[in-house]
Structure formats: C-alpha cells, structure tokens
C-alpha positions in Angstrom: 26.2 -4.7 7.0 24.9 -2.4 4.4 22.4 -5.0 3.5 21.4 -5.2 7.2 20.9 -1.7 7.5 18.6 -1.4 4.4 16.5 -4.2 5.4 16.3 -2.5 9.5 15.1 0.9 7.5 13.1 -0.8 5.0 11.2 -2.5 8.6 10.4 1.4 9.8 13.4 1.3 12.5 14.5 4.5 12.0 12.9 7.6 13.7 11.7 10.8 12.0 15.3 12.2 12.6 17.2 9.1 10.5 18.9 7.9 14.1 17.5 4.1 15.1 15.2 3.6 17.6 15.8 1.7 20.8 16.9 -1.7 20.4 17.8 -1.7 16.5 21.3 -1.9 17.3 20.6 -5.3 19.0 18.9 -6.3 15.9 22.1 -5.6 13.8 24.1 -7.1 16.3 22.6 -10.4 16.2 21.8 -10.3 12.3 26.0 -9.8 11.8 26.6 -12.2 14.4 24.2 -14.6 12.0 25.9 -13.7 8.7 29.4 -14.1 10.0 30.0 -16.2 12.8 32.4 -16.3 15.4 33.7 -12.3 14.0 32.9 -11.0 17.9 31.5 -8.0 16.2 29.7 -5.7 18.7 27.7 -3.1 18.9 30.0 -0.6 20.7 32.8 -0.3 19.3 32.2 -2.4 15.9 28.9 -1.2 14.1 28.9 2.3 16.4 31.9 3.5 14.8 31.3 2.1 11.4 27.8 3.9 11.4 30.1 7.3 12.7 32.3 6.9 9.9 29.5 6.2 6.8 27.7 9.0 8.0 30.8 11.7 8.0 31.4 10.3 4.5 27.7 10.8 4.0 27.5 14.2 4.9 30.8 15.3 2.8 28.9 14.0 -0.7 25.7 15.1 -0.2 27.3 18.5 0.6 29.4 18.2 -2.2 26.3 17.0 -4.5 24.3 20.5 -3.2 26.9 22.3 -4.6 26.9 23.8 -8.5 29.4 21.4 -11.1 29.1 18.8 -9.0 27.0 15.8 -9.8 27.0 11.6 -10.0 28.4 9.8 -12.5 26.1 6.7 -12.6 28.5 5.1 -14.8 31.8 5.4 -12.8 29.3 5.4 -9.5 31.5 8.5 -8.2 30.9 12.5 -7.7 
C-alpha cells in the first residue's frame, strides 16, 4: 500500500493540504485489488482507517522530531 501511495503522490494526487483529491481513493482501491487479489479490501473501512492510523503515527514523530534531543537514527531507522 505504501508503494501505492507514493506512486498516487508522485502522479500530483494530492491537494495543497496533503489530503487526496476526489477519486484517488478509487485509484488505490483498484491498484490493491490488482496487487492482491481476492483480499476484499475496500476503501471504507480498509485503506480509510489505515491512512487514519499512519497519519496519527505521523504526526506523533514529526512532533517528536521538532522537539530538542530528538533526532533519526538512519542506521537503526528509529527516533
């Protein structure tokens, strides 16, 4: 899925204020249901609530990240 979403941002299907523009869900819909067939997976509640959850997570680091003694270790790829 992360791939899918890179490759839907990398296309300009994102708006100015990082949410997707109409019909992109579709498009990630249909490109899951093409890299793992017969999985049923939906856009509400499958890739809604996985996109919910990655951007809480999201938010928590780069909070984190703002903050002074924190930083990313490149080699253990954590905060």
């Amino acid at each position: 899925m992360l791939n899918i979403l890179d490759d839907v941002a990398a296309r300009g299907m994102r708006c100015d204020t990082g949410s997707f523009k109409f019909g992109t869900m579709t498009i990630i819909e249909r490109a899951l249901a093409e890299k793992c067939p017969n999985s049923g997976l939906k856009i509400n509640p499958h890739i809604e609530s996985k996109l919910k959850k990655w951007k809480k997570q999201y938010e928590i680091v780069y909070d984190m990240l703002s903050k002074s003694g924190f930083g990313w270790n490149d080699e253990m790829k954590c905060v």
